[in-house]
Each structure stands twice: as structure tokens, then as C-alpha cells.
N, CA, C and O atoms as a GROMACS GRO file, in nm:
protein
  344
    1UNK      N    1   7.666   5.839  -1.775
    1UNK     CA    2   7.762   5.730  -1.776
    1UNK      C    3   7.777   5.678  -1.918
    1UNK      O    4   7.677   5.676  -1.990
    2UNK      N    5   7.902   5.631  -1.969
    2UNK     CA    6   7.926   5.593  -2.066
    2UNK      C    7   7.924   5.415  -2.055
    2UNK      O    8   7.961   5.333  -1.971
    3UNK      N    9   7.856   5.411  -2.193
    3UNK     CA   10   7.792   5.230  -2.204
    3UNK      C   11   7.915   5.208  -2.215
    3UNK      O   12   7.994   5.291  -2.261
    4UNK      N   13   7.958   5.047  -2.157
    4UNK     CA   14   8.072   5.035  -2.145
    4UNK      C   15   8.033   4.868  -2.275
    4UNK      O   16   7.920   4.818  -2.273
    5UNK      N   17   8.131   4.816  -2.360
    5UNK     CA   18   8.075   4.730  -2.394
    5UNK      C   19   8.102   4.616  -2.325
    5UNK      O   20   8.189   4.633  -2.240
    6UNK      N   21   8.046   4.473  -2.334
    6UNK     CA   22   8.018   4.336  -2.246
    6UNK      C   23   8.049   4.375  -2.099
    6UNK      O   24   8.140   4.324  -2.034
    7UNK      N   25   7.921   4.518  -2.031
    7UNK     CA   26   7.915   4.534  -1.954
    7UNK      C   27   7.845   4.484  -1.836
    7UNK      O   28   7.855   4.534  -1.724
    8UNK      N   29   7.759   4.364  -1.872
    8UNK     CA   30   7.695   4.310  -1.816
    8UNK      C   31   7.780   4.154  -1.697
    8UNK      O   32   7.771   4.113  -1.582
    9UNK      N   33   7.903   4.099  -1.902
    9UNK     CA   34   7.977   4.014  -1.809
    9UNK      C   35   8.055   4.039  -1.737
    9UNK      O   36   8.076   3.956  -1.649
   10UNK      N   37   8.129   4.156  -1.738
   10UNK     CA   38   8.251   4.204  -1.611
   10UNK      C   39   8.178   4.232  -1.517
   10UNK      O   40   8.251   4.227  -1.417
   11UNK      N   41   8.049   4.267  -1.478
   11UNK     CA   42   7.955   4.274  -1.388
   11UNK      C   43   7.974   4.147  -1.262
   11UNK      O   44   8.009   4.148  -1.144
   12UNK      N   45   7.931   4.043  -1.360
   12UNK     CA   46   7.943   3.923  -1.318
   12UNK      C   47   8.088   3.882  -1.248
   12UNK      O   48   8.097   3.844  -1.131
   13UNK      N   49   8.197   3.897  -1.338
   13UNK     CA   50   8.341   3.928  -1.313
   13UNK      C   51   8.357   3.976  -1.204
   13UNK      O   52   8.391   3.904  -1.110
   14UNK      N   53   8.341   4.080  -1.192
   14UNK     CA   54   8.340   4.195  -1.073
   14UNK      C   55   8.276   4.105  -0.940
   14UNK      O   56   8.353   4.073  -0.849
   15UNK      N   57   8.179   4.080  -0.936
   15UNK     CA   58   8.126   4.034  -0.828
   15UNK      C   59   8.183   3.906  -0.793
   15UNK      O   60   8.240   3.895  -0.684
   16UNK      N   61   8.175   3.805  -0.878
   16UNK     CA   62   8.281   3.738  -0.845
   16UNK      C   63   8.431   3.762  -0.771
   16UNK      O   64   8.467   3.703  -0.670
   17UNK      N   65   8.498   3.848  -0.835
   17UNK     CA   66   8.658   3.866  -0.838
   17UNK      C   67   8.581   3.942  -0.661
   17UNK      O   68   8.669   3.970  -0.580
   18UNK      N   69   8.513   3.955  -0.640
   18UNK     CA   70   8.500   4.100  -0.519
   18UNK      C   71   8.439   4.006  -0.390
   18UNK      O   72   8.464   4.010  -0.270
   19UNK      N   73   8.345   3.916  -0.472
   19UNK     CA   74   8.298   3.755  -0.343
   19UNK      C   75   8.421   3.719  -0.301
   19UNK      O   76   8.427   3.744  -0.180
   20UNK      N   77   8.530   3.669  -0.344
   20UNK     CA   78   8.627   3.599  -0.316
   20UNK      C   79   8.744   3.667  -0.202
   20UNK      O   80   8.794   3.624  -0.099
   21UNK      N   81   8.756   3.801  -0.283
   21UNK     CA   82   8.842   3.910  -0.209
   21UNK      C   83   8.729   3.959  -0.033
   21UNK      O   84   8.781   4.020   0.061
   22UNK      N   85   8.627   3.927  -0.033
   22UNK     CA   86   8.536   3.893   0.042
   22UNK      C   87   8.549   3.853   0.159
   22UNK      O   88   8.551   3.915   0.266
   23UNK      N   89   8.561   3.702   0.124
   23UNK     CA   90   8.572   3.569   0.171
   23UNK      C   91   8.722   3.579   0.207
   23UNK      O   92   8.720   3.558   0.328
   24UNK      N   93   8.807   3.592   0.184
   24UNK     CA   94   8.968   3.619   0.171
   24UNK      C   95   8.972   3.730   0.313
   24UNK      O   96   9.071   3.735   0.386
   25UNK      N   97   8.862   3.805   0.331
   25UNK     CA   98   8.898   3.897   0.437
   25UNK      C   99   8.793   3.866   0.556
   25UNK      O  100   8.792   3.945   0.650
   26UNK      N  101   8.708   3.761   0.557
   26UNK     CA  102   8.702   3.656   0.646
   26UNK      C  103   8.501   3.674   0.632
   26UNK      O  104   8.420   3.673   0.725
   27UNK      N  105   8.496   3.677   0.601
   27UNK     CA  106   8.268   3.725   0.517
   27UNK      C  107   8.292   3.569   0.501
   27UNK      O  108   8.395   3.511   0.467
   28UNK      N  109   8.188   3.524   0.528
   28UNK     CA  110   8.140   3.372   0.508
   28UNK      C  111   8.055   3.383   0.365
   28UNK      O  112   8.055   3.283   0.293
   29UNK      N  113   7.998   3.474   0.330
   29UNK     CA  114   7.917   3.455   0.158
   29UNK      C  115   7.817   3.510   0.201
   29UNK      O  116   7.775   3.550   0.310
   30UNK      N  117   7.775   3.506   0.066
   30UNK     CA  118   7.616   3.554   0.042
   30UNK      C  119   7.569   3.437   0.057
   30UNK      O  120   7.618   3.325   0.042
   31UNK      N  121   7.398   3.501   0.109
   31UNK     CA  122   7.298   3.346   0.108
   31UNK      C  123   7.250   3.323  -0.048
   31UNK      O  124   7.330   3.381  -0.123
   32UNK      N  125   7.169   3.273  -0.104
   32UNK     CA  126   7.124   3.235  -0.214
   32UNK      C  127   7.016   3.302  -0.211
   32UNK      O  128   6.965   3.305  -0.323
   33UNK      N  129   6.960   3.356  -0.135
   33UNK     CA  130   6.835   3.460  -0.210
   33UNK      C  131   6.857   3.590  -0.149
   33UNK      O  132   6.770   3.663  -0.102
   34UNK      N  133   7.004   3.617  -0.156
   34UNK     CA  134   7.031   3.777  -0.140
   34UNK      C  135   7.057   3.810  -0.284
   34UNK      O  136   7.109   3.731  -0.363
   35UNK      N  137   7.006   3.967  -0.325
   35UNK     CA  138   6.975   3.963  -0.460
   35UNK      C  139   7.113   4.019  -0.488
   35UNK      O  140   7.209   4.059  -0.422
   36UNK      N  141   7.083   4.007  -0.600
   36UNK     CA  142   7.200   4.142  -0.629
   36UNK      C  143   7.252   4.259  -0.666
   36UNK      O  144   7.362   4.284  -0.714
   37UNK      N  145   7.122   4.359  -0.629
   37UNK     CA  146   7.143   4.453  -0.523
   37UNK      C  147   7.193   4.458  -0.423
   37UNK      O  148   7.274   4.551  -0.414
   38UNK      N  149   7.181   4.390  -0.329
   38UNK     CA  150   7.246   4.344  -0.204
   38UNK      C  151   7.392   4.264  -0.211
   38UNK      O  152   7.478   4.232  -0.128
   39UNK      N  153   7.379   4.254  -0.308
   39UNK     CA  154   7.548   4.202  -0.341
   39UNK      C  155   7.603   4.326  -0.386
   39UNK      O  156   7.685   4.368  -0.304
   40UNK      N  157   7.592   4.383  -0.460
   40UNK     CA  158   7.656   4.478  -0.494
   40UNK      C  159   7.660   4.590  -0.401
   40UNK      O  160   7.770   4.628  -0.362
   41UNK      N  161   7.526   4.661  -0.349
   41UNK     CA  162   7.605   4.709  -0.234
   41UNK      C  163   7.738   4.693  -0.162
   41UNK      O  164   7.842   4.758  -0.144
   42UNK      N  165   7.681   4.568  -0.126
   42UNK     CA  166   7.731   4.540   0.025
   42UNK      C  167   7.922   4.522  -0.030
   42UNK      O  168   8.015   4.564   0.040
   43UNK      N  169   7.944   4.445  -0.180
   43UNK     CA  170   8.062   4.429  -0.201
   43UNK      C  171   8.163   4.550  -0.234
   43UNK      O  172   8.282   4.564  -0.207
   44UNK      N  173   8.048   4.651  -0.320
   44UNK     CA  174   8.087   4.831  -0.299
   44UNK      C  175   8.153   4.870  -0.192
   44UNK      O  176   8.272   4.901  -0.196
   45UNK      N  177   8.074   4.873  -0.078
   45UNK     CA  178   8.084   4.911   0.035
   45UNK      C  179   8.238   4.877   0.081
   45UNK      O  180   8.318   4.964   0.113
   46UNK      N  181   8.262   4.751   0.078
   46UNK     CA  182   8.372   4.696   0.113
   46UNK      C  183   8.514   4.737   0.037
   46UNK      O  184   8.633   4.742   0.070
   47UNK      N  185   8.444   4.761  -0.072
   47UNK     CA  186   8.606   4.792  -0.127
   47UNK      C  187   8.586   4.934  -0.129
   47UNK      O  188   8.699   4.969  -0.161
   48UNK      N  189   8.531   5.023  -0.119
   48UNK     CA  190   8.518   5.182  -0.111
   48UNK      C  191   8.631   5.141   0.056
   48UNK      O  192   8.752   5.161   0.064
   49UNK      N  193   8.526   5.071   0.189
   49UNK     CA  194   8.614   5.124   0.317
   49UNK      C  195   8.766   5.045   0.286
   49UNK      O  196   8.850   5.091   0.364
   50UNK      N  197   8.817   4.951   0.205
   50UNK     CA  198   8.911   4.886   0.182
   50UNK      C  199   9.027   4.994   0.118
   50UNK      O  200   9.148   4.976   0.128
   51UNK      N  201   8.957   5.119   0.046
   51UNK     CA  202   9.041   5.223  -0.050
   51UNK      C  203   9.097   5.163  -0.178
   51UNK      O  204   9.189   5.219  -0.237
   52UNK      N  205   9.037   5.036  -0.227
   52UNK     CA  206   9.063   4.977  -0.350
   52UNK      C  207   8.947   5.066  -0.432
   52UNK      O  208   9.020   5.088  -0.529
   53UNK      N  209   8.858   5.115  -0.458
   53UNK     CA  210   8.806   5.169  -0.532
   53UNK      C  211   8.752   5.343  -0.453
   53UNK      O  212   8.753   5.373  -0.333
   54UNK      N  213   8.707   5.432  -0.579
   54UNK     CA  214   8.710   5.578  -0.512
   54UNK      C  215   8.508   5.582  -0.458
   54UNK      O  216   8.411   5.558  -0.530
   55UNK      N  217   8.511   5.617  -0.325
   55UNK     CA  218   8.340   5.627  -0.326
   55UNK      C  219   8.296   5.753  -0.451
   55UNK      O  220   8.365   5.835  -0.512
   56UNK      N  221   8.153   5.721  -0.451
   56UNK     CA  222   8.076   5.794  -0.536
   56UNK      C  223   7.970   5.883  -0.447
   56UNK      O  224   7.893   5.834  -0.365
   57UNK      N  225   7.983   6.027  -0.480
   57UNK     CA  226   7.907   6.108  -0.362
   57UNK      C  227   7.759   6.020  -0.336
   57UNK      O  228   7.693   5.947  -0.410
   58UNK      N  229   7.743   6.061  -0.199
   58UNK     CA  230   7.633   6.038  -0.123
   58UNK      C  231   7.473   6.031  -0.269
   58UNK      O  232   7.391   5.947  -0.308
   59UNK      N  233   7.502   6.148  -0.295
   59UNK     CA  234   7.374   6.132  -0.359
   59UNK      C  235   7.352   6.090  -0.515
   59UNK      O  236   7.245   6.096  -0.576
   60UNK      N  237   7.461   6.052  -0.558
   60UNK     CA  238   7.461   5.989  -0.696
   60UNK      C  239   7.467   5.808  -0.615
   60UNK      O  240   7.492   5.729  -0.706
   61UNK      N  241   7.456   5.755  -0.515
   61UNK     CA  242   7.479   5.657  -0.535
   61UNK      C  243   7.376   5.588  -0.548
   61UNK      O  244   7.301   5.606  -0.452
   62UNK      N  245   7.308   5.463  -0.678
   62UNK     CA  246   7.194   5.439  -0.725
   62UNK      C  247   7.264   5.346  -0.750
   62UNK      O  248   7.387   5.344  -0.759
   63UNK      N  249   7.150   5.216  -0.769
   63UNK     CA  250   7.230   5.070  -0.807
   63UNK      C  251   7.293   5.083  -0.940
   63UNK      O  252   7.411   5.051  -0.933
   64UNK      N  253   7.254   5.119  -1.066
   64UNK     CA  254   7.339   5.170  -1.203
   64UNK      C  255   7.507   5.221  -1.186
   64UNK      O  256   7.610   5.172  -1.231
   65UNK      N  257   7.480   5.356  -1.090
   65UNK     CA  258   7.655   5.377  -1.068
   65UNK      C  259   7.725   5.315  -0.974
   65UNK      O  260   7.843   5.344  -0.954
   66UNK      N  261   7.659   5.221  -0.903
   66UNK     CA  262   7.762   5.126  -0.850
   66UNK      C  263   7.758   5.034  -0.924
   66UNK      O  264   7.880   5.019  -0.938
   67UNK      N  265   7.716   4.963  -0.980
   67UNK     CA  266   7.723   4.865  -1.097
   67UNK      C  267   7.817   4.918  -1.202
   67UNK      O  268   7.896   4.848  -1.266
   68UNK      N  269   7.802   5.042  -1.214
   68UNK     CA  270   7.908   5.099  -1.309
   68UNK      C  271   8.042   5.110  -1.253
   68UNK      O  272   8.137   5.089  -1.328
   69UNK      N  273   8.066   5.148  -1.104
   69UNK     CA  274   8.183   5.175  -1.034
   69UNK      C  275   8.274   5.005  -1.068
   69UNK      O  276   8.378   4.999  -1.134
   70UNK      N  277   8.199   4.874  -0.998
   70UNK     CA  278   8.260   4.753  -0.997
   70UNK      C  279   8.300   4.719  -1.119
   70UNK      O  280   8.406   4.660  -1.135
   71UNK      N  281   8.176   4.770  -1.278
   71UNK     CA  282   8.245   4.735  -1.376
   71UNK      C  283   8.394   4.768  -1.414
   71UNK      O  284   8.483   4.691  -1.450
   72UNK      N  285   8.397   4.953  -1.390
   72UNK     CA  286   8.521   4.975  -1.389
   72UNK      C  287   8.642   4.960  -1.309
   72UNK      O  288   8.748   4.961  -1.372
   73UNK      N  289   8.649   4.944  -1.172
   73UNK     CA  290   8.736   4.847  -1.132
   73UNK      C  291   8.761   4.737  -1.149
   73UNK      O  292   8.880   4.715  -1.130
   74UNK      N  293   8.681   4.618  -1.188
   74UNK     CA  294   8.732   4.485  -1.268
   74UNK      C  295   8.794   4.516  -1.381
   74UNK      O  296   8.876   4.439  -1.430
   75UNK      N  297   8.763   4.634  -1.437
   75UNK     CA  298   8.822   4.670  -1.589
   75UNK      C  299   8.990   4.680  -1.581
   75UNK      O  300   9.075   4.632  -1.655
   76UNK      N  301   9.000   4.751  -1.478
   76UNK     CA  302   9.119   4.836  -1.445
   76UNK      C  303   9.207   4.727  -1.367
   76UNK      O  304   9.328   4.744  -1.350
   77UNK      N  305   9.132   4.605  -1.318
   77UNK     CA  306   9.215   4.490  -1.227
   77UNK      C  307   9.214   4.391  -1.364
   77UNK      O  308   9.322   4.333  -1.354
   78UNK      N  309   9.157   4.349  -1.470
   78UNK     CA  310   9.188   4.254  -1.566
   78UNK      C  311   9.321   4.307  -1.668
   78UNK      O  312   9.340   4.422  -1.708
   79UNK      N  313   9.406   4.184  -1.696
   79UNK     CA  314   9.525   4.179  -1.794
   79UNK      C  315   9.434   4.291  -1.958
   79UNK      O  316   9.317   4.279  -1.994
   80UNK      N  317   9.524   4.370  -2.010
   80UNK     CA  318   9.519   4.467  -2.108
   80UNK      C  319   9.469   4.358  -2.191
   80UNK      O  320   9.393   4.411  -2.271
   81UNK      N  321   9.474   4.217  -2.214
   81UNK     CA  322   9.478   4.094  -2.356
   81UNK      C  323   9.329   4.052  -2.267
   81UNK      O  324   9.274   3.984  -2.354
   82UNK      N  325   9.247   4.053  -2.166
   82UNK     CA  326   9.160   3.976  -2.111
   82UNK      C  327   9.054   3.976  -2.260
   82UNK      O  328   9.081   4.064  -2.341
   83UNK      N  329   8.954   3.896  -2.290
   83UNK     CA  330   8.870   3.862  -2.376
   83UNK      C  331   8.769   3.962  -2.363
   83UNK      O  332   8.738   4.031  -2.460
   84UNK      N  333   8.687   3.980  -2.196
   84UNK     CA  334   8.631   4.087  -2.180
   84UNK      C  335   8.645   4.216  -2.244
   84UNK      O  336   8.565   4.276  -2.316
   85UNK      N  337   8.770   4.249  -2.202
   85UNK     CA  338   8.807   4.422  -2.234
   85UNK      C  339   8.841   4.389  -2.418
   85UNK      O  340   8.937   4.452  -2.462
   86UNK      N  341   8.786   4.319  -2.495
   86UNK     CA  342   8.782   4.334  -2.630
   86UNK      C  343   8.677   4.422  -2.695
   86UNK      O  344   8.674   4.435  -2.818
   0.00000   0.00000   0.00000
């Protein structure tokens, strides 16, 4: 995988922008000591069965390339001028 740079904050981005779209499709939230691993799964999951993002085979999927998958779909959903994608 290629380092993506201020890959950590579109991370954040991502999960955010992906809680909401979430909640929007009727998920009441995460609790406060679900980690996030478990966020990210679970918000993966949702937009893989949603067809907003492409799954990643069965056996590459490791918390890194899904963390990498959400970075690059927030990438690809933020304005070309966003501060992030600088």
C-alpha cells in the first residue's frame, strides 16, 4: 500500500463522514468503548453491502487495508481544494 499523506486525519474524516451516512440509514451509533476496529469494520462493511465502495478480497482484509480502503474513499468523496488532500 502506498503511504498516503495526512492519512491518519481523513481516517478520522472517513469515519466520521461514514457515522453519519450510518445514522442517516437508521444505526443508532457506536457506544463509547467500541474501539475502532470495530468502527471501522463494521462502517466498511456497510458501505462495501451499500456498493459505495469496492470490497477487498476475503483474505487481504486486515485492519491497515480497510483503514486504507475508507481513507481512499473519503479521498475520492472530498472537494479537489479540501485542506486534507494538500
Amino acid at each position: 500500500m502506498k503511504k498516503i499523506k495526512n492519512e491518519s486525519a481523513l481516517l478520522k474524516k472517513a469515519i466520521a463522514v461514514a457515522e453519519h451516512y450510518a445514522k442517516g440509514r437508521g444505526y443508532n451509533g457506536f457506544s463509547p468503548t467500541d474501539s475502532i476496529k470495530q468502527k471501522v469494520e463494521s462502517l466498511y462493511r456497510l458501505l462495501v453491502h451499500d456498493k459505495l465502495i469496492t470490497p477487498l478480497p476475503e483474505n487481504k482484509e486486515d485492519l491497515a487495508s480497510l483503514k486504507h480502503r475508507l481513507v481512499v474513499w473519503i479521498m475520492n468523496q472530498l472537494p479537489a481544494d479540501h485542506e486534507l488532500l494538500k
